[in-house]
Structure formats: structure tokens, C-alpha cells
py3Dmol code that shows the C-alpha trace and the ligand (Angstrom):
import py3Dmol

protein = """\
ATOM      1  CA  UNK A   1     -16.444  23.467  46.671  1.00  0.00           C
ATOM      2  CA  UNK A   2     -18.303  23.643  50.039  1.00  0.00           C
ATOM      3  CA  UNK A   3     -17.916  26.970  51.944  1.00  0.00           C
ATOM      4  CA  UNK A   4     -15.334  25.458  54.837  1.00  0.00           C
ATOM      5  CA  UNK A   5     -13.503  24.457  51.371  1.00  0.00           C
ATOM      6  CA  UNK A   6     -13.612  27.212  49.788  1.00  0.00           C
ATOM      7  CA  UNK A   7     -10.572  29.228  48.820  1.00  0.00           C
ATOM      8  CA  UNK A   8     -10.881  33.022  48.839  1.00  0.00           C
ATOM      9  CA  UNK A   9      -9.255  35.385  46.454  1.00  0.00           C
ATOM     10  CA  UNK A  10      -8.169  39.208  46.917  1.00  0.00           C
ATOM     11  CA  UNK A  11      -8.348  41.274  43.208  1.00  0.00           C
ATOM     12  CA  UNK A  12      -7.415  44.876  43.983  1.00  0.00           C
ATOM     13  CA  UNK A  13      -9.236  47.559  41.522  1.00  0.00           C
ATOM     14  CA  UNK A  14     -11.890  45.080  40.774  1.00  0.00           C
ATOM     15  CA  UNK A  15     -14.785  47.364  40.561  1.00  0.00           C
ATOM     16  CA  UNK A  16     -14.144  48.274  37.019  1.00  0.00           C
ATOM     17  CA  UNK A  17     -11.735  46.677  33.480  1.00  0.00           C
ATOM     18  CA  UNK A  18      -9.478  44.022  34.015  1.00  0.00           C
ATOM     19  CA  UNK A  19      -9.905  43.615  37.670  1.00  0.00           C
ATOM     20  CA  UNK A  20     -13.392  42.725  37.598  1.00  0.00           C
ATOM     21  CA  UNK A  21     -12.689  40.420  34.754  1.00  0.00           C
ATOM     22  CA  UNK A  22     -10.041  38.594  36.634  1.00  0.00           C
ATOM     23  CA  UNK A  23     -12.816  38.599  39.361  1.00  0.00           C
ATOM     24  CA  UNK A  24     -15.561  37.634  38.081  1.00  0.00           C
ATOM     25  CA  UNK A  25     -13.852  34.553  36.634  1.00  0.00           C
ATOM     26  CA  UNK A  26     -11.985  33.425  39.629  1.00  0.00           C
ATOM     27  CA  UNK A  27     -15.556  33.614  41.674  1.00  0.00           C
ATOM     28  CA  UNK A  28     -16.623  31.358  38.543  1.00  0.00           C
ATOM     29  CA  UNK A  29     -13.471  28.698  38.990  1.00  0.00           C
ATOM     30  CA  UNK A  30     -15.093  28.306  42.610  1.00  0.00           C
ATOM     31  CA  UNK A  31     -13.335  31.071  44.908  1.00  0.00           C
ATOM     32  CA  UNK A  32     -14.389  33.951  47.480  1.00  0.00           C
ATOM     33  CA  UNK A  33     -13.435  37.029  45.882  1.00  0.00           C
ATOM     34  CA  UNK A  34     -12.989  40.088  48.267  1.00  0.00           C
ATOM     35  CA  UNK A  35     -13.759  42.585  45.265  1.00  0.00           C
ATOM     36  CA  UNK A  36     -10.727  45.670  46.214  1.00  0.00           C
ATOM     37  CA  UNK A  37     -11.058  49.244  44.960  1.00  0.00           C
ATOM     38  CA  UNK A  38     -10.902  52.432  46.685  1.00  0.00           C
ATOM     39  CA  UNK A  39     -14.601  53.319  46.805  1.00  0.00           C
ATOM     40  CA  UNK A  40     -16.604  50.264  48.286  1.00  0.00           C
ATOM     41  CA  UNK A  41     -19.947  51.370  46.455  1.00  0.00           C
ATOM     42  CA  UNK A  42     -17.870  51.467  43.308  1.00  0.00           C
ATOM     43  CA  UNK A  43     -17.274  47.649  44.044  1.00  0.00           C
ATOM     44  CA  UNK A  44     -21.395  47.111  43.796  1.00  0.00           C
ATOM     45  CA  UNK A  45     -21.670  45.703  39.709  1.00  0.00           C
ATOM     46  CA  UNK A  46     -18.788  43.511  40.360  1.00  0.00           C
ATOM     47  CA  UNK A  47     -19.901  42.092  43.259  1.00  0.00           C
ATOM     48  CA  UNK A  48     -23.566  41.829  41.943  1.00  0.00           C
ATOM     49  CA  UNK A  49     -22.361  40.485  38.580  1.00  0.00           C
ATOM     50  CA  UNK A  50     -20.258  37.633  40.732  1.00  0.00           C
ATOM     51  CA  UNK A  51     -23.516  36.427  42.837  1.00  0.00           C
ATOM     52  CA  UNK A  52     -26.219  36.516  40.676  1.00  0.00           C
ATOM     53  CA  UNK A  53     -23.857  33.811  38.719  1.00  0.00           C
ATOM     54  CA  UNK A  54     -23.851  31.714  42.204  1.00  0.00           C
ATOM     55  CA  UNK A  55     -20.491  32.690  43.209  1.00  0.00           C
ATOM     56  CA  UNK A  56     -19.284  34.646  47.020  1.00  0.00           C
ATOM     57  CA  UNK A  57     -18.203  38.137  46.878  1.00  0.00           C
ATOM     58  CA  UNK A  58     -17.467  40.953  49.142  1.00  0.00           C
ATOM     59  CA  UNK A  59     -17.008  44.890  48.462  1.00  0.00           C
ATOM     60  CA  UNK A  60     -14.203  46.270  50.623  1.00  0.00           C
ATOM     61  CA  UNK A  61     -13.132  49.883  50.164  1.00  0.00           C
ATOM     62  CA  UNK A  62      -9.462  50.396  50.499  1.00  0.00           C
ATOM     63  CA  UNK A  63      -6.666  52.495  49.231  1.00  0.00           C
ATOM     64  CA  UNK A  64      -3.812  49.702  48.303  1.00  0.00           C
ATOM     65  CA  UNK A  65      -1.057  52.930  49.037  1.00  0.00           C
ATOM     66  CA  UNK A  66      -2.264  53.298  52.649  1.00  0.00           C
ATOM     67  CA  UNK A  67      -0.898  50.563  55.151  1.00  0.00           C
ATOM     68  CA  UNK A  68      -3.757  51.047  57.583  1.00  0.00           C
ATOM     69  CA  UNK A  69      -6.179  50.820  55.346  1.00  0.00           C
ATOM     70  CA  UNK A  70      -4.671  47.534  53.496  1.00  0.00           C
ATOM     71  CA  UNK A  71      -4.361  46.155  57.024  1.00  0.00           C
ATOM     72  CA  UNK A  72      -7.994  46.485  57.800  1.00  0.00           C
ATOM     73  CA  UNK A  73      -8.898  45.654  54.687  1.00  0.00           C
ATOM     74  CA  UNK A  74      -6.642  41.842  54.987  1.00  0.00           C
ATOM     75  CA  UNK A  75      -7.907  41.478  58.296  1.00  0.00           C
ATOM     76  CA  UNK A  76     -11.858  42.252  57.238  1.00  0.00           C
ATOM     77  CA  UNK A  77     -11.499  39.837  54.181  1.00  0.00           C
ATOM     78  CA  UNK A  78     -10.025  36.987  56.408  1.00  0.00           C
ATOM     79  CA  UNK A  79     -12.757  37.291  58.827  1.00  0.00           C
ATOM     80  CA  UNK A  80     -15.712  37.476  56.747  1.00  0.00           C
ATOM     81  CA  UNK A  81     -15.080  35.038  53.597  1.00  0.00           C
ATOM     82  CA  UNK A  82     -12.222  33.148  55.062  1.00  0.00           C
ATOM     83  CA  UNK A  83      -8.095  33.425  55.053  1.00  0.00           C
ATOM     84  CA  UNK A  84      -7.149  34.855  51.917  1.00  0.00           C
ATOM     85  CA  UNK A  85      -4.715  32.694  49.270  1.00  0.00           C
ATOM     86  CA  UNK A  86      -4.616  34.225  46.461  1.00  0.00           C
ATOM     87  CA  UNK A  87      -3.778  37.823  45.455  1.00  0.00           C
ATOM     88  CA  UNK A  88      -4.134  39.636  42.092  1.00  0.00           C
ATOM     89  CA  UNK A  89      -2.301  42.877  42.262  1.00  0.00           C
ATOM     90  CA  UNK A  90      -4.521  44.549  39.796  1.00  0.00           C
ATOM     91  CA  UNK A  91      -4.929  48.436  41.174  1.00  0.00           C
ATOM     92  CA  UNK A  92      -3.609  50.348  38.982  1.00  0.00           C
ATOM     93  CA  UNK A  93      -3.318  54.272  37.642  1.00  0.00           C
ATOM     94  CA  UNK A  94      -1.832  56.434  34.842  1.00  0.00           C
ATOM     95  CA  UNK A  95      -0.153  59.862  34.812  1.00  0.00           C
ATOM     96  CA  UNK A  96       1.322  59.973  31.609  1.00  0.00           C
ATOM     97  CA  UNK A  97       3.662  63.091  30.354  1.00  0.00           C
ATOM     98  CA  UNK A  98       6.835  63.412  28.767  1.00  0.00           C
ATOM     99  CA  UNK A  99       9.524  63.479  31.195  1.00  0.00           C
ATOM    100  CA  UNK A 100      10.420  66.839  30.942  1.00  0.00           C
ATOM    101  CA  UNK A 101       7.242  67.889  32.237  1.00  0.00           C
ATOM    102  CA  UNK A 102       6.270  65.159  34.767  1.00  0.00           C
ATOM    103  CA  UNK A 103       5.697  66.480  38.065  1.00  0.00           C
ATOM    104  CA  UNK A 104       6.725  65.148  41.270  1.00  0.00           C
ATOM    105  CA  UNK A 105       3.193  64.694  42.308  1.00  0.00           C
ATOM    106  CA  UNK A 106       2.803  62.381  38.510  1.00  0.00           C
ATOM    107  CA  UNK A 107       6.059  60.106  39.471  1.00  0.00           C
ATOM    108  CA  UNK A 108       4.874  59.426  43.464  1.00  0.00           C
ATOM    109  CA  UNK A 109       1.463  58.904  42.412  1.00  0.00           C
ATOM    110  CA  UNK A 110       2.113  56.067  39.633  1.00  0.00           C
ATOM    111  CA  UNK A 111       4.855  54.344  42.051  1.00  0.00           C
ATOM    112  CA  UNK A 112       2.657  54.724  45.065  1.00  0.00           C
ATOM    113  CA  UNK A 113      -0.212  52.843  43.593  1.00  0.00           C
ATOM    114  CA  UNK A 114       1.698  50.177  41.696  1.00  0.00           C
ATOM    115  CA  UNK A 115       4.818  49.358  43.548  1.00  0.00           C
ATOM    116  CA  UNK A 116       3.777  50.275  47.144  1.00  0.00           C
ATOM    117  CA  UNK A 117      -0.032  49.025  46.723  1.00  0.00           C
ATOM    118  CA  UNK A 118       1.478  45.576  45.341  1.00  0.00           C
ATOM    119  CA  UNK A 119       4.182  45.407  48.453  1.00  0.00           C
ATOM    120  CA  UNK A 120       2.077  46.589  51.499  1.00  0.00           C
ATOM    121  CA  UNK A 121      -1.048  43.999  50.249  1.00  0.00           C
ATOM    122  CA  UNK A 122       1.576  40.982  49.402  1.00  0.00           C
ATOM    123  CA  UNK A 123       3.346  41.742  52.811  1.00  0.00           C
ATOM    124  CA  UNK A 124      -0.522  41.941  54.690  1.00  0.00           C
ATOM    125  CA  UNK A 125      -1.782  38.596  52.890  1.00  0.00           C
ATOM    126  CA  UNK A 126       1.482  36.632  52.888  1.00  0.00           C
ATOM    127  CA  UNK A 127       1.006  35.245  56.510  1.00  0.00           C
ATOM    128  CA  UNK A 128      -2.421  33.604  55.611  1.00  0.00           C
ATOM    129  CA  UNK A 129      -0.783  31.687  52.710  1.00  0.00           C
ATOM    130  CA  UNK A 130       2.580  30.742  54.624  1.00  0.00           C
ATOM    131  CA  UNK A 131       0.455  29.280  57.335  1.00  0.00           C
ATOM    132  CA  UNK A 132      -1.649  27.671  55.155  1.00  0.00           C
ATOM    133  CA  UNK A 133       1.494  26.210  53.284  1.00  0.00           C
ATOM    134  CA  UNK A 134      -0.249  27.372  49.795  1.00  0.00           C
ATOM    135  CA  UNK A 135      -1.294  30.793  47.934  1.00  0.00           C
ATOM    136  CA  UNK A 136      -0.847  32.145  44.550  1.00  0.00           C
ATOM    137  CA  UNK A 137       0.063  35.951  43.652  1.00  0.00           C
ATOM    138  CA  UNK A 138      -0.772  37.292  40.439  1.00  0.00           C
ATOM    139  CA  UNK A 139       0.994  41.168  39.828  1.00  0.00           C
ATOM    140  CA  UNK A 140      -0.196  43.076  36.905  1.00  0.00           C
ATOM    141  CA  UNK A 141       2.891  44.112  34.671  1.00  0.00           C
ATOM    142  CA  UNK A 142       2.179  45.811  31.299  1.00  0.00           C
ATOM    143  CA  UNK A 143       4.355  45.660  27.942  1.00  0.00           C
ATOM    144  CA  UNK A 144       5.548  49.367  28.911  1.00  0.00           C
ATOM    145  CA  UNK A 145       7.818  47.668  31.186  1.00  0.00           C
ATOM    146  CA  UNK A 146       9.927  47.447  28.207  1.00  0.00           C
ATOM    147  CA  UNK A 147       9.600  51.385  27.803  1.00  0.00           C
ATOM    148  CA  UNK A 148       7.078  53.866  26.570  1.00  0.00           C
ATOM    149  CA  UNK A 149       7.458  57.291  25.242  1.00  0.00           C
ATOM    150  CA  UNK A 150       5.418  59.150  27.671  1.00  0.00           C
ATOM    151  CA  UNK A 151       5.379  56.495  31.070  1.00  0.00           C
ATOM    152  CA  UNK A 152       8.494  56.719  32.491  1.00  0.00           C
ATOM    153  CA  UNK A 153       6.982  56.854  35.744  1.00  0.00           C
ATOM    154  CA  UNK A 154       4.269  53.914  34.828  1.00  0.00           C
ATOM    155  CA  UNK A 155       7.346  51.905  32.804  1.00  0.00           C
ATOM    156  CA  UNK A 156       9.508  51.702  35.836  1.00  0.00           C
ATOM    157  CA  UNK A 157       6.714  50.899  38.582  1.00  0.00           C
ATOM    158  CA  UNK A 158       5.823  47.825  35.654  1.00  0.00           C
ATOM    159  CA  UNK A 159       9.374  46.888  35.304  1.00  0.00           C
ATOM    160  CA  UNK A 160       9.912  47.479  39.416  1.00  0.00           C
ATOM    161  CA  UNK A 161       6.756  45.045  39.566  1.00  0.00           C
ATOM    162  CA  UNK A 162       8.595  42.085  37.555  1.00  0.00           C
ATOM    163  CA  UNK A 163      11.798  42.464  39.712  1.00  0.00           C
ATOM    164  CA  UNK A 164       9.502  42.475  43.145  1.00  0.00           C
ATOM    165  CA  UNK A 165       7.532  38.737  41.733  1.00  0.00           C
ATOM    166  CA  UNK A 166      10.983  37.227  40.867  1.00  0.00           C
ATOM    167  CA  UNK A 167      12.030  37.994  45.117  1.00  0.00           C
ATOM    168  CA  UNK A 168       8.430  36.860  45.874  1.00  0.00           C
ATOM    169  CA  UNK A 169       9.446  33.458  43.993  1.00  0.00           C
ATOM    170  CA  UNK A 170      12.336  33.024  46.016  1.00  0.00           C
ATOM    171  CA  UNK A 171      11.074  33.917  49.371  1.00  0.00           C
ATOM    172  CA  UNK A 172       7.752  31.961  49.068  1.00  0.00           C
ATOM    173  CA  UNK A 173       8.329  29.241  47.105  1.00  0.00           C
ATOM    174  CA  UNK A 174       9.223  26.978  50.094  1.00  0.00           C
ATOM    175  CA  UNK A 175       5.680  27.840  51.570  1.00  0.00           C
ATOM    176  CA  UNK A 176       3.921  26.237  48.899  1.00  0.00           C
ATOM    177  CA  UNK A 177       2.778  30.114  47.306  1.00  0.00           C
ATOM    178  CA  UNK A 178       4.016  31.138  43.495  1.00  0.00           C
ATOM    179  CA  UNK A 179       4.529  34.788  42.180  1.00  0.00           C
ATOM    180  CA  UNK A 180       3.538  35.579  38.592  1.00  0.00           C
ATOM    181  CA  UNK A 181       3.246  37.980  36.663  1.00  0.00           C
ATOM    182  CA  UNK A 182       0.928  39.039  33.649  1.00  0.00           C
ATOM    183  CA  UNK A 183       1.995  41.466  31.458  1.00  0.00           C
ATOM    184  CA  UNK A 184      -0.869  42.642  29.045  1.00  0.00           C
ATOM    185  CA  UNK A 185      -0.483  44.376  25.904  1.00  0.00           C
ATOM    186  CA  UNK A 186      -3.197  46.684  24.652  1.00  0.00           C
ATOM    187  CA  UNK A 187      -6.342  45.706  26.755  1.00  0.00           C
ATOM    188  CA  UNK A 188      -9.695  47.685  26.350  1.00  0.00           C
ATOM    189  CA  UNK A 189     -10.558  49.317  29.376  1.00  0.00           C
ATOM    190  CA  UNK A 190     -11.405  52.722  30.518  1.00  0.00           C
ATOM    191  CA  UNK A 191      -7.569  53.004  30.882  1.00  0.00           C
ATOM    192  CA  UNK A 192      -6.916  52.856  27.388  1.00  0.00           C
ATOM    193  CA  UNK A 193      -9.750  55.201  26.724  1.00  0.00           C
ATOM    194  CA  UNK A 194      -8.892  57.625  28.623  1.00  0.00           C
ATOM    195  CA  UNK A 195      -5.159  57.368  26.345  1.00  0.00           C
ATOM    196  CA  UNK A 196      -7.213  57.616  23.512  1.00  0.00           C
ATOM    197  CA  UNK A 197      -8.885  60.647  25.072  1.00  0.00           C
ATOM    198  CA  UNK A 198      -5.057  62.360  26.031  1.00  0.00           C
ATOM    199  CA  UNK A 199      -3.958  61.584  22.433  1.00  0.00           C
ATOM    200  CA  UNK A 200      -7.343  63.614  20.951  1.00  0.00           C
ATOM    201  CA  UNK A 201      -8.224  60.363  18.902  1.00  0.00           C
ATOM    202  CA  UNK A 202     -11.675  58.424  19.419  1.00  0.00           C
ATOM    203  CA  UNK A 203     -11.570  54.988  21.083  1.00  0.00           C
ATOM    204  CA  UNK A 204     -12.544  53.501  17.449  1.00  0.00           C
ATOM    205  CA  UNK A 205      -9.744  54.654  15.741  1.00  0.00           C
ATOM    206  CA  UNK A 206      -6.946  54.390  18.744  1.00  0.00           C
ATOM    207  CA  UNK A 207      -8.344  50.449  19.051  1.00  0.00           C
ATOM    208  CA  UNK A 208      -8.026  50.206  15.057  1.00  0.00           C
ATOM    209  CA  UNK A 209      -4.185  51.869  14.952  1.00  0.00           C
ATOM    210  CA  UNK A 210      -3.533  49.481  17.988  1.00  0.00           C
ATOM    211  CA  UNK A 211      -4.708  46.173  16.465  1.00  0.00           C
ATOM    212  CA  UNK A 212      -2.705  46.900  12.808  1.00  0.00           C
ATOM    213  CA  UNK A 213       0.700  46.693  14.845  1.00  0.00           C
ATOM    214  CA  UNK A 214      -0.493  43.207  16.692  1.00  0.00           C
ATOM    215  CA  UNK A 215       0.247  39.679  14.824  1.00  0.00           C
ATOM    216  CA  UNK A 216      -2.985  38.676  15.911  1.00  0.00           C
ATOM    217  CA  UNK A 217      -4.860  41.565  14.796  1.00  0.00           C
ATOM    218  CA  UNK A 218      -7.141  42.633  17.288  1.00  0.00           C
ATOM    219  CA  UNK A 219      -6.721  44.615  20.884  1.00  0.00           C
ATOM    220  CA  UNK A 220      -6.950  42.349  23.965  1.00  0.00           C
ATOM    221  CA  UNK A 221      -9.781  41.928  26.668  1.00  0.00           C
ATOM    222  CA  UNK A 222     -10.342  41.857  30.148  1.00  0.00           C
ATOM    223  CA  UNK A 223     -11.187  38.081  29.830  1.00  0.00           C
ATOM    224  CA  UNK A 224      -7.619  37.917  27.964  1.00  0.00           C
ATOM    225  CA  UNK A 225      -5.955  38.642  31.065  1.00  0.00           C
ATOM    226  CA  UNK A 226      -8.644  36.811  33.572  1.00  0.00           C
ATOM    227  CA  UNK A 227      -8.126  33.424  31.669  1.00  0.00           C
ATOM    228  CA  UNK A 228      -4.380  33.867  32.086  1.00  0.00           C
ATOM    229  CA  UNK A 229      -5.107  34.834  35.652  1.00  0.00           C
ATOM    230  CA  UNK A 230      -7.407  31.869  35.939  1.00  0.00           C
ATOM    231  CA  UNK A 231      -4.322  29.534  34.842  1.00  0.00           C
ATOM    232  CA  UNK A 232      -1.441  31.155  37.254  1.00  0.00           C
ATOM    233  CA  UNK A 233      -3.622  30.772  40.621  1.00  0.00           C
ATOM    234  CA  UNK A 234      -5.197  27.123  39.508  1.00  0.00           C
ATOM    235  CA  UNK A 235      -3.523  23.559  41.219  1.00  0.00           C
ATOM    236  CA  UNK A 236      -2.144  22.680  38.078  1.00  0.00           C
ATOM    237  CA  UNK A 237       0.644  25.933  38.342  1.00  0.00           C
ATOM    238  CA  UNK A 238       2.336  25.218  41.112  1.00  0.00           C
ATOM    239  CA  UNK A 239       5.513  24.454  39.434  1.00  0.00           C
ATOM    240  CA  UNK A 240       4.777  28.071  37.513  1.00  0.00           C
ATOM    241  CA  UNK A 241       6.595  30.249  39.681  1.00  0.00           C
ATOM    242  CA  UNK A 242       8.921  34.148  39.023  1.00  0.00           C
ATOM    243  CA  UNK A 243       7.812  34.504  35.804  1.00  0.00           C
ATOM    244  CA  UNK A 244       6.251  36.997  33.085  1.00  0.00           C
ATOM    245  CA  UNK A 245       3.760  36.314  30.821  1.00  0.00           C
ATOM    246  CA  UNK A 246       3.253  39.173  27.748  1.00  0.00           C
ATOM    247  CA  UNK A 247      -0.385  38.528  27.002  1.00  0.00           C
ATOM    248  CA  UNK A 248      -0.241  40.705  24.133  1.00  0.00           C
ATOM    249  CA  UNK A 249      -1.196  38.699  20.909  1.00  0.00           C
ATOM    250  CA  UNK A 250       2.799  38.860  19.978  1.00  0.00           C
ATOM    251  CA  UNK A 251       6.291  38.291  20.862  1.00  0.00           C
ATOM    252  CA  UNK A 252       7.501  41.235  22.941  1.00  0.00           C
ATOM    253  CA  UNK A 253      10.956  41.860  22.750  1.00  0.00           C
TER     254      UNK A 253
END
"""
ligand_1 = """\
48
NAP
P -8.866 50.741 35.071
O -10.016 50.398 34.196
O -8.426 52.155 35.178
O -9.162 50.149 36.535
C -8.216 50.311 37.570
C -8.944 50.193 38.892
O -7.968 50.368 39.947
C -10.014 51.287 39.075
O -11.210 50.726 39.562
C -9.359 52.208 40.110
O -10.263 52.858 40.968
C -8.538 51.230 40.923
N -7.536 51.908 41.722
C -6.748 52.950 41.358
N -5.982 53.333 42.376
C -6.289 52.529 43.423
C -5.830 52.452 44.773
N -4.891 53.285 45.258
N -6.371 51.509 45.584
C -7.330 50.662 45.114
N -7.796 50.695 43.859
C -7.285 51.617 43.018
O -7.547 49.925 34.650
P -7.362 48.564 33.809
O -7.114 48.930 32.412
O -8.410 47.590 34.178
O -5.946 48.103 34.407
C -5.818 47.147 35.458
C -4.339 46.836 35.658
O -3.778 46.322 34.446
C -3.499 48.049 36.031
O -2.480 47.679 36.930
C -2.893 48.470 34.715
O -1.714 49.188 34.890
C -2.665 47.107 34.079
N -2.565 47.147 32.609
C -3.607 47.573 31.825
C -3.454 47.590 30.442
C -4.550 48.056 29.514
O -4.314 48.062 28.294
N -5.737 48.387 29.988
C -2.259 47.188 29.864
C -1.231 46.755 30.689
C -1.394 46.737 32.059
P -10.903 54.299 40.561
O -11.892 53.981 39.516
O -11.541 54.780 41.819
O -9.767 55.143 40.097
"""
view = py3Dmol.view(width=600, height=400)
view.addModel(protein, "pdb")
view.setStyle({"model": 0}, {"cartoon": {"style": "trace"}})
view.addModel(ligand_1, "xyz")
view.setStyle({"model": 1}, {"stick": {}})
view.zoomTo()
view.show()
């Protein structure tokens, strides 16, 4: 693709895990990636990794909870790699307790990040898809949508995210742009470590209990989810549009 050609991409907490995965490959299937996460020199190895393989990135430093700073952070990406298309809402967070200890602060945290990050970015990049009568968003579910002992705050803001796609479908579909969203099982990230950490067993072992209870027998990667990624914002999609994927090597129920 020549630059005027060039599509560009928005992954939000791409400096590290699964964002940087889906970024890294999206760079590769020939778009701009603005490279989202709330500390721009923490955006540095992804961005690095992306051009030394040939591909456009740019760092941009933004808290997805704060509308200012998501509307700077649109506005930046459109001027300096071009209007953006497609969206991964990948920014994410944990504060897992058991209900009868989760604090206020745990609950508005989790929903602030997921649910709010994922509306005020859709609602800032929206206009530069509608006018240019295509764009593709991405939202990152999880399996605990369907309930985990210990999320309740993380398993609603999932679920909430698979409600707020299916109304994306709706609204946007006319405009040429498709909502999807990717629900990953057990991926291995620093997310999952730091469960392993909460639950006092090492990475090894939590990775090794995980991968007995999956029919395909292993835990999942950030490629995993960046392939899937990969197929949901491609041409070929377009007729893809409100719905969930598990990418969890199983049936979910
Ligand atoms: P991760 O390794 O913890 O990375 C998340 C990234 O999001 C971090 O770079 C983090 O920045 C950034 N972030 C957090 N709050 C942000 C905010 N307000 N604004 C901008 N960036 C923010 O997580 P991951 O495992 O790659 O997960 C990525 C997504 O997949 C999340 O939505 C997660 O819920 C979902 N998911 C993961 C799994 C799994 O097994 N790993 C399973 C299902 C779903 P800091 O480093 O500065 O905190």
C-alpha cells in the first residue's frame, strides 16, 4: 500500500500483551498503527518492533477513561498518520476480589477502563470512518463475560462490552464500519501473571492447571487473538458484523 493508501489503525494498550500483538500484526497486514497506552515511552518496543519490520507506527500517550485526553489523542493520530478506520479496543485492567470485599474504588476502576475507554474512543473515531463510508472496530471481550468467581466487576464491563458491539452493529452498519468482538480465553500475558501471582501459584504451574481444562490443550497467545483481529478488520469481513468470537481453544457455553 502506498502512504496516501494507507489505512491507519488505533490499538489501545498496545505497549505491552495482546495489544501489541494485535499491533504488530495489523502494521504487518499493511496499516498505520497509532500504538495507545497510557505512558507514551511505554509505547517505545512496540513501536520499534513495528518499524524495524518496515511497517508505520506512532506512540501516543493517553488515558482511554479521560475524554480530553482520547480527544487529543483521535485528533493527533488523524493528523499525523492519516484518518483513523479501524479501532481495537484492547486497554484493559484487573481488580479482582470477591464481592464482598470489592471496593468502590475496584468496581469504577474496571468499568472506567473497559466500558467508558471503549465508548469515549469508538464515539472520538467513529466520524473518520462514517465519512469515509468504511472502518472496522474490534472490542476485547473475555470468557469471564460468562461469569467468574472473583470478577464481578471485570465480568460485567466484558459482558457490558458484547451488548455495546451488538448497538455499534446496528448504528454503523449502514456506514460501511462492522463491530466485533473477540473474546479470549486464557491468553499469556502479564495479566494472567499477575493472577497467577494473586492466587500464590507460579506462572508454570497456573499455565499447566489452565491448559488441562482446554480441549486443545495448551493456553492461548497474543498472536491467537492478533490473527483473529487480523481477520475481523480485513476486506473480506465486511459481512462479519455484532458478533462474538470465544478464541479460547473450546466451546464456551
Ligand atoms: P496487559 O498485558 O495487562 O496489557 C494491558 C495494557 O492496557 C497495558 O499496557 C496497560 O497499561 C494498558 N492500559 C490499562 N489501562 C489503560 C488506560 N486507562 N488507558 C490506556 N491504556 C491502558 O493485558 P492483556 O492480557 O494484554 O489484555 C488485553 C485485553 O485483553 C484486555 O482488555 C483484557 O481484559 C483482555 N483479555 C485478556 C485475557 C488474558 O488472558 N490475558 C483474557 C481475556 C481478555 P499499563 O501497563 O500502564 O497499566
Amino acid at each position: 500500500m502506498t502512504e496516501s493508501h494507507q489505512r491507519t489503525a488505533i490499538v489501545t494498550g498496545a505497549a505491552r500483551g495482546i495489544g501489541a500483538a494485535v499491533a504488530a500484526r495489523l502494521a504487518r497486514d499493511g496499516f498505520a498503527v497509532a500504538v495507545v497506552d497510557l505512558d507514551e515511552s511505554a509505547c517505545a518496543g512496540a513501536v520499534k518492533a513495528i518499524e524495524s519490520a518496515g511497517g508505520r507506527a506512532l506512540a501516543v500517550g493517553a488515558d482511554v477513561s479521560d475524554a480530553d485526553q482520547v480527544e487529543a489523542a483521535v485528533a493527533r493520530i488523524a493528523g499525523e498518520l492519516g484518518p483513523p478506520t479501524v479501532l481495537v479496543n484492547n486497554a484493559g485492567i484487573t481488580r479482582d476480589s470477591l464481592l464482598f470485599k470489592m471496593t468502590d474504588a475496584d468496581w469504577d476502576a474496571v468499568i472506567a477502563v473497559h466500558l467508558r475507554g471503549s465508548f469515549l474512543m469508538t464515539r472520538a473515531a467513529q466520524k473518520h470512518m462514517t465519512e469515509a463510508k468504511w472502518g472496522r472496530i474490534v472490542n476485547l471481550s473475555s470468557t469471564s463475560a460468562l461469569g467468574n468467581r472473583g470478577q464481578v466487576n471485570y465480568s460485567a464491563a466484558k459482558a457490558g462490552l458484547q451488548g455495546f458491539t451488538k448497538t455499534l452493529a446496528i448504528e454503523l452498519g449502514k456506514f460501511g464500519v462492522t463491530a466485533n468482538a473477540i473474546a479470549p480465553g486464557f491468553i499469556e500475558t502479564d495479566m494472567t501473571a499477575a493472577t497467577a501471582e494473586r492466587l500464590g501459584v507460579s506462572f508454570e504451574d497456573f499455565k499447566k492447571a489452565a491448559a488441562a481444562q482446554i480441549p486443545v490443550a495448551r493456553t492461548g497467545t497474543p498472536e491467537d487473538i492478533a490473527a483473529t483481529a487480523s481477520f475481523f478488520v480485513s476486506d473480506e469481513a465486511s459481512f462479519v458484523s455484532g458478533q462474538v468470537v470465544y478464541v479460547a481453544g473450546g466451546p464456551q457455553d
